[in-house]
Backbone as a chain_set.jsonl record, in Angstrom:
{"seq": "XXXXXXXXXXXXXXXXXXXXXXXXXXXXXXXXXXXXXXXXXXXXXXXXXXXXXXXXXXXXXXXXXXXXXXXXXXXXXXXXXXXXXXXXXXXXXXXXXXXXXXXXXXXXXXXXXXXXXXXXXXXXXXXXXXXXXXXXX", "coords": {"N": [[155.556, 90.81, 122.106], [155.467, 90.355, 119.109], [153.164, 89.051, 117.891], [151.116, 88.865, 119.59], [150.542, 91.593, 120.072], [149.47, 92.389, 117.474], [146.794, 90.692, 117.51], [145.737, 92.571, 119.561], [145.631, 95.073, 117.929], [144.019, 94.056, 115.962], [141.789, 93.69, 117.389], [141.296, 96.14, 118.382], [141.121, 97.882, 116.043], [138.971, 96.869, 114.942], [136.758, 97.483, 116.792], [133.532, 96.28, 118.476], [132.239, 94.863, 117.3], [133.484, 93.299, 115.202], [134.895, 91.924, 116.726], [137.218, 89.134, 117.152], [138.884, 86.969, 116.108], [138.439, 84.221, 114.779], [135.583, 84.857, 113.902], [135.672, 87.381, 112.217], [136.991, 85.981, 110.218], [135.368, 83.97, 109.574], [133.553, 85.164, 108.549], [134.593, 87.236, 106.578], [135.292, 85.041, 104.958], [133.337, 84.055, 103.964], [132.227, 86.249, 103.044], [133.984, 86.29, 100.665], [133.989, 83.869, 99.181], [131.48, 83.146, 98.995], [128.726, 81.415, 100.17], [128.149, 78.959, 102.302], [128.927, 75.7, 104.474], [128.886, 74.83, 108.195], [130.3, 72.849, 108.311], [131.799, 72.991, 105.905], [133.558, 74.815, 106.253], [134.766, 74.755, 108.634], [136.55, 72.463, 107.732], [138.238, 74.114, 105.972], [139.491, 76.0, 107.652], [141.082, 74.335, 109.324], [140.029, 73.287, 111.305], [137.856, 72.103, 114.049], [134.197, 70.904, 113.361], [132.634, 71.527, 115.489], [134.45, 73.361, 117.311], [134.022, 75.562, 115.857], [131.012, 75.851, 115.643], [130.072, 77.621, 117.55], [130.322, 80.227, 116.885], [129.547, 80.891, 114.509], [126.672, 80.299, 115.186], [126.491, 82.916, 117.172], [126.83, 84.551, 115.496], [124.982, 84.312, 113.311], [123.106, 85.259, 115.206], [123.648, 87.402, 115.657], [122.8, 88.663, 113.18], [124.402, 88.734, 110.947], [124.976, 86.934, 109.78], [123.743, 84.626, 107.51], [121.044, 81.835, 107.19], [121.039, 79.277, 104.759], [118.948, 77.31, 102.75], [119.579, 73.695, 101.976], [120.575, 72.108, 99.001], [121.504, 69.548, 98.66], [122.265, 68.657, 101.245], [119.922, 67.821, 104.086], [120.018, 68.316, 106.835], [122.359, 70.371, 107.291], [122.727, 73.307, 106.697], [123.315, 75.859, 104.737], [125.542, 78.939, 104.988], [125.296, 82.079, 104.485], [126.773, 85.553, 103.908], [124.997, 88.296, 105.539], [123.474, 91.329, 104.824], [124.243, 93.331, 106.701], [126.479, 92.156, 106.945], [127.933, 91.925, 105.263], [128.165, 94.969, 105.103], [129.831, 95.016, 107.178], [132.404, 93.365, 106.438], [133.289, 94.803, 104.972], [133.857, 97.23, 106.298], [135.71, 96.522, 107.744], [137.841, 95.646, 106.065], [138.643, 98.624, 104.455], [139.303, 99.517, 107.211], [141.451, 97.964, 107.834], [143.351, 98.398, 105.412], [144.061, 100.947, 105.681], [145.476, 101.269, 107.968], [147.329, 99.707, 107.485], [148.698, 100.776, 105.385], [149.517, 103.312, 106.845], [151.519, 102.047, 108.694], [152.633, 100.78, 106.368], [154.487, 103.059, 105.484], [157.639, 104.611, 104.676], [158.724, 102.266, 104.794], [160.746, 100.551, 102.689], [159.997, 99.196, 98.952], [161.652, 96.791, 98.906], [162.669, 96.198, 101.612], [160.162, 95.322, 102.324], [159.722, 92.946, 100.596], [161.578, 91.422, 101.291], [161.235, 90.737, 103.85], [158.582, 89.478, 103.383], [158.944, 87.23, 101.939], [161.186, 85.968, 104.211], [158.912, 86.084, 106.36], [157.11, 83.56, 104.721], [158.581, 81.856, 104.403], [159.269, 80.592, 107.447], [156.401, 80.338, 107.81], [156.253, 78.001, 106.217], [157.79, 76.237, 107.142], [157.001, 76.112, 109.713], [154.186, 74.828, 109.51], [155.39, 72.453, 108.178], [157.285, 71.297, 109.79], [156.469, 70.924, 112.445], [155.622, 68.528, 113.412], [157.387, 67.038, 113.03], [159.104, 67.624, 115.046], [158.238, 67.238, 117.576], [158.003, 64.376, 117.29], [156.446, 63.357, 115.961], [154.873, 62.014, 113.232]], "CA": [[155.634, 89.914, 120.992], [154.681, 90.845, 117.457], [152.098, 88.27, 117.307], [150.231, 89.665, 120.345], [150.257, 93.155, 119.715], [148.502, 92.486, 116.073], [145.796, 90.623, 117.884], [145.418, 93.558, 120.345], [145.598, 95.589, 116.938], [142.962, 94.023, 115.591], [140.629, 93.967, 118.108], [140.922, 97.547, 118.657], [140.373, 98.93, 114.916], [137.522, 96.317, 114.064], [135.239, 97.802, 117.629], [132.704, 95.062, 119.262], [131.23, 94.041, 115.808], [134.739, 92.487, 114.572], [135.716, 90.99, 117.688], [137.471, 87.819, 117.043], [139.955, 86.157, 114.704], [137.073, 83.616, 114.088], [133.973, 85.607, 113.358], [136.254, 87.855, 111.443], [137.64, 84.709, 109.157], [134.287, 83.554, 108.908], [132.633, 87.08, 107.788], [135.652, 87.34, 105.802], [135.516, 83.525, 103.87], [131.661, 84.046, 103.96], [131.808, 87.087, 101.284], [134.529, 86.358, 99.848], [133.805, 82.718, 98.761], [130.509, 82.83, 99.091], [127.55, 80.453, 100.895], [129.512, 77.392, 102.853], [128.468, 74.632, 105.427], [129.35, 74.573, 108.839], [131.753, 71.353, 108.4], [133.034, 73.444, 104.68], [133.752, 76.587, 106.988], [135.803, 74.191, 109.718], [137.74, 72.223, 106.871], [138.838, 75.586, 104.941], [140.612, 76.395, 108.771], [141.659, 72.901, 110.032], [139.357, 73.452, 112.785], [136.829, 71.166, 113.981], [132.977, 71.853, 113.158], [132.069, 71.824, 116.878], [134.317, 74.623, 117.167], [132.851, 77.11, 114.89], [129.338, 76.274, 115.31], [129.371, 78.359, 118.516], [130.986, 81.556, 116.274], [128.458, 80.681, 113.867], [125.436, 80.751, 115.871], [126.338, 83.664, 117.486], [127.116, 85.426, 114.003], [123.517, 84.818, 113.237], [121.923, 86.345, 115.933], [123.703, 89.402, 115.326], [121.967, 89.086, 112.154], [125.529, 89.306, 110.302], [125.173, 85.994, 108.156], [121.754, 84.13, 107.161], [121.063, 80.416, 107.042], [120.132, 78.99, 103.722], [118.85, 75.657, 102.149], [121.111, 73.391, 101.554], [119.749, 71.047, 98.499], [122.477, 68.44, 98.911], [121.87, 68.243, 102.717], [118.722, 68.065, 104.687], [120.874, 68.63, 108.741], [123.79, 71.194, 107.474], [122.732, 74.099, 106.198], [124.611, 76.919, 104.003], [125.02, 80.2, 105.948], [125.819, 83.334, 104.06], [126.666, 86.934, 104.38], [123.88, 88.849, 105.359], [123.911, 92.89, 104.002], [124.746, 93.912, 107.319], [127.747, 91.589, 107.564], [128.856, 92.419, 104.309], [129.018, 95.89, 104.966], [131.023, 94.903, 108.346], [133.67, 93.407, 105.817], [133.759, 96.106, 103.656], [134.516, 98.563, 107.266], [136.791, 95.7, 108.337], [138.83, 95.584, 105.194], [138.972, 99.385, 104.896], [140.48, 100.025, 108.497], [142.938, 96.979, 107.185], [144.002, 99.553, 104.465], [144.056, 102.164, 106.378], [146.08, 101.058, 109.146], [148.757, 98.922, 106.849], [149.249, 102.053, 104.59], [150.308, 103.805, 107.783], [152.621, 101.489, 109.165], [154.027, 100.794, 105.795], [154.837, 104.182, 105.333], [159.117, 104.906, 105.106], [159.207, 101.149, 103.992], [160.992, 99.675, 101.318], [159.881, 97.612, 98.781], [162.662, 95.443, 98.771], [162.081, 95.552, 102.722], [158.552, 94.686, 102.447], [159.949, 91.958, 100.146], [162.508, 90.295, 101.88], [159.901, 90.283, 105.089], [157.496, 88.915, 102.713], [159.501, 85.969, 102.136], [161.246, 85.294, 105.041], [157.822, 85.045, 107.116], [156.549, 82.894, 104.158], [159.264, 80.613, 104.624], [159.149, 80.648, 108.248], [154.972, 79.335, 107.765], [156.082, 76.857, 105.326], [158.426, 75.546, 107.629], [156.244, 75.147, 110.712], [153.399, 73.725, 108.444], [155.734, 71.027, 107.733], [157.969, 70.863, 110.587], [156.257, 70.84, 113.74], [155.281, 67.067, 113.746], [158.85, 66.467, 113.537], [159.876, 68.213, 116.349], [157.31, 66.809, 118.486], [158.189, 63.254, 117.084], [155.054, 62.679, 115.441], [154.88, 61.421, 111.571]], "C": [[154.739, 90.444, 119.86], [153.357, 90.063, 117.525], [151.096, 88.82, 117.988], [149.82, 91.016, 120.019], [149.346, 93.556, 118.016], [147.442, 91.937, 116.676], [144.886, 91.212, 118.661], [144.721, 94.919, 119.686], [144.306, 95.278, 116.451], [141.585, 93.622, 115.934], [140.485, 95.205, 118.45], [140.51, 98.399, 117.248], [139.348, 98.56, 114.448], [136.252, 96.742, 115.012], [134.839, 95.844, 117.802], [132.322, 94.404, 118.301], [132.087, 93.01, 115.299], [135.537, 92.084, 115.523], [135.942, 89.703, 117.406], [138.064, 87.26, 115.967], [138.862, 85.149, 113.956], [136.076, 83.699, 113.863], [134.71, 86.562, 112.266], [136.582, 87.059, 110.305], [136.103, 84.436, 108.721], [133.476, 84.628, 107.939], [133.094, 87.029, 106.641], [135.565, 86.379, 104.152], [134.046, 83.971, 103.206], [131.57, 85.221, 102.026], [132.819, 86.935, 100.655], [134.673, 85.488, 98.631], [132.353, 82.3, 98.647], [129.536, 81.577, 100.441], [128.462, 79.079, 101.01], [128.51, 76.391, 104.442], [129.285, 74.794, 106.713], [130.771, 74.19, 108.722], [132.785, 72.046, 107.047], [133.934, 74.395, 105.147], [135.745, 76.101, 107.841], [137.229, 73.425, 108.689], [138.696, 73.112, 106.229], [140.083, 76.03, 106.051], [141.208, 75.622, 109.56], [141.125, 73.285, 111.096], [138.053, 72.166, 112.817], [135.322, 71.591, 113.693], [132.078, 71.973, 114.438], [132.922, 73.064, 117.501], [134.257, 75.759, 116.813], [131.89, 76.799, 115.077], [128.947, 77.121, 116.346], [129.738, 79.762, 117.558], [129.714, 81.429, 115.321], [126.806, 80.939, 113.946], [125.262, 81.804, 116.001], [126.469, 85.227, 116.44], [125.727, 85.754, 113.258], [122.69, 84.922, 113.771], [122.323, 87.451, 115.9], [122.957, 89.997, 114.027], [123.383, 89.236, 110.919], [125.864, 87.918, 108.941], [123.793, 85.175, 108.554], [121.737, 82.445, 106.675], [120.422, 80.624, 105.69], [119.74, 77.217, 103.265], [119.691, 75.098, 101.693], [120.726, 72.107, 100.315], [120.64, 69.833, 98.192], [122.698, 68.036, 100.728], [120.77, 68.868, 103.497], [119.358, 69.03, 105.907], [121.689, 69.315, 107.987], [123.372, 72.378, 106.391], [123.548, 75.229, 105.767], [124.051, 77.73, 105.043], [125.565, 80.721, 104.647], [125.759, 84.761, 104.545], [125.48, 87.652, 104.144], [124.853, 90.701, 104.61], [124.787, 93.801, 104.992], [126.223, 93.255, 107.669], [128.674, 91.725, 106.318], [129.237, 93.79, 104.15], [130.001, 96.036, 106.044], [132.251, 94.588, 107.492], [134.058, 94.372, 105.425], [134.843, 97.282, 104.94], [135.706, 97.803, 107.846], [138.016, 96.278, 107.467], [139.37, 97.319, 104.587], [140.058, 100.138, 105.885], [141.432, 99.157, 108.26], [143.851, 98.075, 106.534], [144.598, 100.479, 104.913], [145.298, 102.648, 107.261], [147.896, 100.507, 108.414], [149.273, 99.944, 106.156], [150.025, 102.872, 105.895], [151.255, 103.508, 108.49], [153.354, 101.155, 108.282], [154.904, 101.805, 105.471], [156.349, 104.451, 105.825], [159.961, 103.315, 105.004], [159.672, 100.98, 102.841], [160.367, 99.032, 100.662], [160.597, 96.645, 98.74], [162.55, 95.023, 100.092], [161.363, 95.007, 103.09], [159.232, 93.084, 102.119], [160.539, 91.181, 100.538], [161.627, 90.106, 103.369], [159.095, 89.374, 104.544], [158.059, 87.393, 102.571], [160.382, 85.478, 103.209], [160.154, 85.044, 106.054], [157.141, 83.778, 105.857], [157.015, 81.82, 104.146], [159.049, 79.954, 106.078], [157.324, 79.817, 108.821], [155.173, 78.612, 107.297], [156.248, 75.846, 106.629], [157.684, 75.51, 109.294], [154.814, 74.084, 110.528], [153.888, 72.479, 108.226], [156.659, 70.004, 108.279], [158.136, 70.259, 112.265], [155.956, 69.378, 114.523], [156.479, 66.546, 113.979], [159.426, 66.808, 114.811], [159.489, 67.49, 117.226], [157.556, 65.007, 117.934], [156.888, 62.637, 116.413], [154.865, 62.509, 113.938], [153.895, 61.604, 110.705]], "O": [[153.571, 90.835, 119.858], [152.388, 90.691, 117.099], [150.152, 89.293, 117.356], [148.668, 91.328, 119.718], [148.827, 94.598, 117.617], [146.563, 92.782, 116.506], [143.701, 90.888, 118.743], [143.855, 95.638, 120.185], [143.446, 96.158, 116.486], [140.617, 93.334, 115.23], [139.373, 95.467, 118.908], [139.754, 99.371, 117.275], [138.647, 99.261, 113.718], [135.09, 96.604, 114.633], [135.4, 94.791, 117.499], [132.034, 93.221, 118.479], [131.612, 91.925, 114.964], [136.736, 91.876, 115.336], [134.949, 88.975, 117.371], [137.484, 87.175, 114.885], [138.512, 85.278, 112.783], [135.416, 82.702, 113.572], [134.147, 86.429, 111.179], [136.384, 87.646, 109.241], [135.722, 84.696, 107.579], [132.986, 84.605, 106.81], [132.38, 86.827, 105.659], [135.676, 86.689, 102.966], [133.857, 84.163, 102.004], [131.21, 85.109, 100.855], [132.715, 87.636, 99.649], [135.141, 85.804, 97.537], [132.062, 81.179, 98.23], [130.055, 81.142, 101.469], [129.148, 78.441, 100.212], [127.557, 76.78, 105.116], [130.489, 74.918, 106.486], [131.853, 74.752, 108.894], [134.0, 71.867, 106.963], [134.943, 74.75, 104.538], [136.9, 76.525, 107.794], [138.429, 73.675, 108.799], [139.862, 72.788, 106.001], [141.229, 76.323, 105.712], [141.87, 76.07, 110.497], [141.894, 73.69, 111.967], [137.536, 71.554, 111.882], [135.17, 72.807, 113.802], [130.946, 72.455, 114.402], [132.269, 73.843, 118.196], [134.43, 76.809, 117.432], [131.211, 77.682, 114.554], [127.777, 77.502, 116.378], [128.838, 80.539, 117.874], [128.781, 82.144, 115.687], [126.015, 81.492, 113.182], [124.302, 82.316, 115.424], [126.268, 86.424, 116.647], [125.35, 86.825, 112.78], [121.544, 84.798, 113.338], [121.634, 88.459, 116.063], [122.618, 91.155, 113.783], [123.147, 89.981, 109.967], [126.502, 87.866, 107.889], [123.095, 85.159, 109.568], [122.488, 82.026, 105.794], [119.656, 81.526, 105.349], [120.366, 76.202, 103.568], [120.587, 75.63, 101.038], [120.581, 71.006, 100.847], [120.242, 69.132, 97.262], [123.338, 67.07, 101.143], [120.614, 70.083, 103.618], [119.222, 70.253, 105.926], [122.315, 68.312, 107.644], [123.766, 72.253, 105.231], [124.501, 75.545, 106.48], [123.013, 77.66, 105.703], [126.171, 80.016, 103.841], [124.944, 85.166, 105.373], [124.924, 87.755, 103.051], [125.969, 91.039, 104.216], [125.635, 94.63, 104.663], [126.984, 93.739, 108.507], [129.902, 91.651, 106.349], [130.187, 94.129, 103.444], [130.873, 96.904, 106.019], [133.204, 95.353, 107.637], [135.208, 94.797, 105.542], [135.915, 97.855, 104.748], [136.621, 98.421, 108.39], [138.889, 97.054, 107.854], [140.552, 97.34, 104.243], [141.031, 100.866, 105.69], [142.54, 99.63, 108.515], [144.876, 98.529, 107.043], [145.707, 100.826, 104.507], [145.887, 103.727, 107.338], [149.053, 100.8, 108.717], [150.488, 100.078, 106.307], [151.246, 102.989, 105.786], [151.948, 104.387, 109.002], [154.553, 101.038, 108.536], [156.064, 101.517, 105.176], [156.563, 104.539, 107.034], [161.17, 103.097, 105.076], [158.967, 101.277, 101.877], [159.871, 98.068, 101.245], [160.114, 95.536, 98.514], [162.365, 93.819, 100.274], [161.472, 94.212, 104.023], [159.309, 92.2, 102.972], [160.221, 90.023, 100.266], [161.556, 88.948, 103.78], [158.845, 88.381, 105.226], [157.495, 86.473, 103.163], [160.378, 84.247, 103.177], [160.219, 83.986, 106.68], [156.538, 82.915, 106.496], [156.35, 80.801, 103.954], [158.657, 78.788, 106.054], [157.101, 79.074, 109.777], [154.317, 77.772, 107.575], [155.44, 75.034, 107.08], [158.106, 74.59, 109.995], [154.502, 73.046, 111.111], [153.162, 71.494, 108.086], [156.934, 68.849, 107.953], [158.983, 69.678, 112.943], [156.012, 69.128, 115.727], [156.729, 65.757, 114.89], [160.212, 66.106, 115.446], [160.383, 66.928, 117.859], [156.862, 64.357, 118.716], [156.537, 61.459, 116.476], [154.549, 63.646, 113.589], [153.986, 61.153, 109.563]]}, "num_chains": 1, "name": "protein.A"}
């Protein structure tokens, strides 16, 4: 299955440092959006904030993002990207490049394009369809 084999994918070009769809997202949101809250981190991914705070934790003991003051909350402090976790994006988003340039290679753009929109349709439509299926409103 396609879906597997990209998560296999991208645990093998990111190494031990970029293990994980959700330390990766967070790294990711972290420099790209800047300094965020726990609970801002979990809303941004419809996730709950009990589970990211273990990805979280363990993100800053690698030393890869840095608690900061939060002067609108005493209990929920901002994290941000530390230097070493911003240059992990930078090697992340790199081997991204790297890797997508090589597999698009002998592509179309009109192929790209019509891929491009039929998975885009294909997310709309479980985004907005799956409650129905399941009978739920």
């Amino acid at each position: 299955m396609l879906a597997d084999r990209l998560v296999w994918l991208a645990e093998h070009i990111h190494g031990e440092e970029g293990r994980g769809a959700a330390r990766r997202g967070i790294l990711r949101g972290l420099a790209r959006f800047g300094a965020q809250t726990v609970p801002e981190m979990a809303r941004a991914r419809g996730v709950t904030r009990q589970s990211l705070q273990p990805v979280v934790d363990r993100l800053e003991r690698d030393g890869l993002i840095e608690r900061r003051d939060n002067p609108r909350h005493r209990r929920s402090p901002r994290f941000d990207v530390s230097d070493a976790g911003r240059a992990l994006v930078e090697r992340m988003d790199d081997n991204d490049t790297r890797v997508l340039r090589a597999v698009g290679r002998g592509l179309s753009a009109s192929d790209l394009a019509c891929t491009s929109k039929t998975l885009r349709a294909v997310r709309e439509r479980f985004e907005v369809r799956w409650r129905t299926a399941l009978g739920q409103t």
